[in-house]
Every structure is written in structure tokens, then in C-alpha cells.
C-alpha positions in Angstrom: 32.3 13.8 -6.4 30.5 12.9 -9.1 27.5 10.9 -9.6 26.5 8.7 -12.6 22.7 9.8 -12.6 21.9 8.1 -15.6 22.9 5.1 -14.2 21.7 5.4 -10.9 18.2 6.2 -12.5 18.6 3.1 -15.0 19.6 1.0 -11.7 16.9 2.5 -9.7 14.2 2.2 -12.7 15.0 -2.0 -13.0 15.0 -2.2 -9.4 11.4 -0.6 -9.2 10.1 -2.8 -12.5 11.5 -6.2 -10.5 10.2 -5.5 -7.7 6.6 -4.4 -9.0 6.6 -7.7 -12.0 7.5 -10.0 -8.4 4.3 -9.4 -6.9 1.9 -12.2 -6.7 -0.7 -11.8 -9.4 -3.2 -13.7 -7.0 -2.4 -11.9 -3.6 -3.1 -8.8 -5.9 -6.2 -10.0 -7.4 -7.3 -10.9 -3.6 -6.8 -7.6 -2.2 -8.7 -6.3 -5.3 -11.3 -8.3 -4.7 -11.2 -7.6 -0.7 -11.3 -3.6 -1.5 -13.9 -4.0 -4.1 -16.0 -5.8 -1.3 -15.9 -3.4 1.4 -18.1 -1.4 2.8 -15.4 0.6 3.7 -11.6 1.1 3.4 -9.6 2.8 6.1 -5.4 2.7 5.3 -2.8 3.3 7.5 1.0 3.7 7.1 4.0 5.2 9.0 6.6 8.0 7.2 6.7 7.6 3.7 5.0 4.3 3.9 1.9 6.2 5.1 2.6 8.4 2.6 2.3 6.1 -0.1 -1.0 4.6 1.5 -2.8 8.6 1.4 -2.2 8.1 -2.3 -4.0 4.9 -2.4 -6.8 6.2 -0.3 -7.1 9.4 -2.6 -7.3 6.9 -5.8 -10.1 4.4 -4.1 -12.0 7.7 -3.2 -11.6 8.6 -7.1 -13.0 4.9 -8.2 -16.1 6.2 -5.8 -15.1 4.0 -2.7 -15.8 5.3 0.6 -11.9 5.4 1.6 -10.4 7.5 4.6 -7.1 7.5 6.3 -6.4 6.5 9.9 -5.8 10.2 11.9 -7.7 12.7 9.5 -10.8 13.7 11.6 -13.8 12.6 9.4 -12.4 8.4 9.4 -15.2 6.8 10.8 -15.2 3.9 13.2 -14.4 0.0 11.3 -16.4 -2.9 11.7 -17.9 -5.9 10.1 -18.1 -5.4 5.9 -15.0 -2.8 6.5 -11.2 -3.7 5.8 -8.2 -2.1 7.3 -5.6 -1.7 5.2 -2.1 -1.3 6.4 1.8 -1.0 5.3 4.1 -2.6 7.1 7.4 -2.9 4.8 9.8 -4.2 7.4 7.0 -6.3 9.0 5.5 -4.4 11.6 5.4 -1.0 13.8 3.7 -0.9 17.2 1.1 1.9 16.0 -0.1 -0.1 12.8 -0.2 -3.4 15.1 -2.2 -1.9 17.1 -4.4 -0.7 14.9 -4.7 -4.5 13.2 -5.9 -5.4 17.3 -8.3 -2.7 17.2 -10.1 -3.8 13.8 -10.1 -7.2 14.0 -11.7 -6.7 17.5 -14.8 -4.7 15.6 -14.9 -7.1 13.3 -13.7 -5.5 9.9 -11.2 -7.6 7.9 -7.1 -6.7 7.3 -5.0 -6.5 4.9 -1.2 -5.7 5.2 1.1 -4.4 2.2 4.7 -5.9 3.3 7.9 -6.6 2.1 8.9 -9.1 5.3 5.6 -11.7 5.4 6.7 -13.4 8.5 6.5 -10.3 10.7 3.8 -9.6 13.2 1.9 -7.1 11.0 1.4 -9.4 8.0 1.2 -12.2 10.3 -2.1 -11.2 11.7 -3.7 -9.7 8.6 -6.1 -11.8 6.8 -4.6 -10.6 3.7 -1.1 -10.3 2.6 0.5 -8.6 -0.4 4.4 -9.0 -0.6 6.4 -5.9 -2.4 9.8 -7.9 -2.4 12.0 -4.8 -2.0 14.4 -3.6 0.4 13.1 -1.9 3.3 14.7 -0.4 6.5 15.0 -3.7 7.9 17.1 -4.5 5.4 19.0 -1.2 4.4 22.6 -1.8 5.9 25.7 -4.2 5.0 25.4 -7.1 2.8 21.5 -7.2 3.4 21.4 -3.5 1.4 20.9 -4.3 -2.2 19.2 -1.1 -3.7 21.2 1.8 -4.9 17.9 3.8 -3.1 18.5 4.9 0.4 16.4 2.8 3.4 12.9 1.9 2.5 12.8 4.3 -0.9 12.8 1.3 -2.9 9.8 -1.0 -1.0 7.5 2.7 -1.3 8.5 3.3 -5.0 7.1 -0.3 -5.8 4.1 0.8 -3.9 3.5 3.7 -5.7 3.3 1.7 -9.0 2.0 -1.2 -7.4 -1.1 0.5 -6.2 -1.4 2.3 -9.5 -1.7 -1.2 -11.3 -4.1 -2.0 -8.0 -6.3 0.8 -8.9 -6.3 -0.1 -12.7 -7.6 -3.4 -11.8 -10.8 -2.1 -9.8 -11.1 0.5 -11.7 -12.0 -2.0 -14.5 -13.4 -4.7 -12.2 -16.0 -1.7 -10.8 -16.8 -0.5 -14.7 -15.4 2.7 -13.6 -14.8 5.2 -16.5 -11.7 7.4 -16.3 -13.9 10.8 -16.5 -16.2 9.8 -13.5 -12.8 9.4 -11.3 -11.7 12.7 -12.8 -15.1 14.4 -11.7 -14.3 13.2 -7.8 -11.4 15.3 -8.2 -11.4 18.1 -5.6 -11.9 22.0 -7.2 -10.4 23.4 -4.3 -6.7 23.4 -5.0 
């Protein structure tokens, strides 16, 4: 068998640049604003959505926010002036629903990173921002429209959509590139 990889990577490439340029510039500009506002930002993910949301967390900790990640031992408690920050691709998992019940009951706001915005995750965020790419609830039969496998294409456009996130507060926080470069750890 073989494979076209150019094409495949020129397929793959557009489908990554459509989905990123279809991603409201004002939902975007909200959740900016949201992070840049927090007291703190906790982010939470399953698989390689979770994945994707450690990067993100890693990058707001470089912009010299006090970021952390659901699960590693030093995340502190949430509560009012703090925003959860969740993925939910395919619209919702019981662990990150959960987790949206638990801070909205302390009192910190939510935000949800989607690509289905009428599922229960987004749903009960006060934030939405809608990656429209294929995710595993949409990954078989006519539904499938990605030449990437299951959700590769919805975390993909998260990468680079949270890389043009992190652009924007970096410059809305006055953040120079060499003070994000000295948060960098020395210990790798």
C-alpha cells in the first residue's frame, strides 16, 4: 500500500488552517479577556484533549499567570475571581462535567473549548469557544470528514488555536517574549 503523504499533509494542513480561521474572533477575544482576568486558571482535558490543555496551561504559566492543571498535586482549590477551563470536543465527558458542577458551586467562572456547542459541557460553561472540527463524535461514516483519525483534527486546531490565544494575551498583558522565556524551567 502506498500512501500519498504529500497529499495527506497538504489535506491535513488546510483542514487545520479552516478550522483555526472558523473560530469566532469574539468568543476568542472573550476567553482572552476571561483568562487575562482571573485570579487564577485551572484546565482540564481528557486523552489528547487534556493533552492539548497541559500545553496551554504551560504557556499561561510562561505569560506569568498563575495556571495549574486539574490532577497535578500543587492545583489549588477554585473559587470566586478563578476560571475553570475545560475541553470538551464532542461536547462533554462525565469527569470534566463534573468538574464544571464542582467550580461553579465555589464560585469560579467556566469556560469550555468545544467543537459540539449544544452539548452538556459547553452548555453549562459561561464561556464557549467553538473549534469546528471533527471530533470522535463525529469520526465514522458520512459524519467523518477529516483525512485525520478521531479527534486528531479538533486537538490539532487547538494546538494552534491556543498558540494564537496566547499571542493575544501575551500582547494584551505587555508581556515581552524574553520574560516568558525566563519562566522556562532549567531543569530539563
Amino acid at each position: 500500500m502506498t500512501m500519498d503523504i504529500a497529499g495527506m499533509a497538504a489535506r491535513a494542513a488546510e483542514e487545520l488552517r479552516r478550522a483555526t480561521a472558523a473560530v469566532d474572533p469574539a468568543a476568542l477575544a472573550a476567553l482572552v479577556a476571561a483568562i487575562a482576568g482571573a485570579q487564577r486558571i485551572v484546565a482540564y482535558g481528557v486523552g489528547r484533549e487534556g493533552l492539548m490543555m497541559r500545553a496551554l496551561a504551560m504557556r499561561l504559566y510562561h505569560l506569568g499567570l498563575d495556571a495549574h492543571v486539574v490532577g497535578d498535586m500543587s492545583a489549588p482549590p477554585v473559587g470566586p475571581g478563578d476560571l475553570l477551563l475545560v475541553s470538551a470536543g464532542p461536547g462533554g465527558f462525565s469527569t470534566v462535567n463534573g468538574l464544571i458542577g464542582v467550580a461553579r458551586g465555589a464560585g469560579a467562572r467556566t469556560a469550555c473549548v468545544t467543537a459540539e456547542p449544544d452539548g452538556d459541557a459547553p452548555r453549562a460553561c459561561d464561556l464557549v469557544l467553538v473549534i469546528p472540527a471533527q471530533t470522535m463524535a463525529r469520526d465514522q461514516g458520512s459524519a467523518a470528514t477529516s483525512v485525520l483519525p478521531m479527534g486528531s483534527l479538533f486537538e490539532g486546531a487547538q494546538y494552534l488555536t491556543f498558540e494564537l490565544l496566547v499571542l493575544a494575551l501575551r500582547a494584551r498583558l505587555g508581556t515581552d517574549p524574553a520574560a516568558m522565556r525566563a519562566r522556562h524551567t532549567n531543569l530539563e
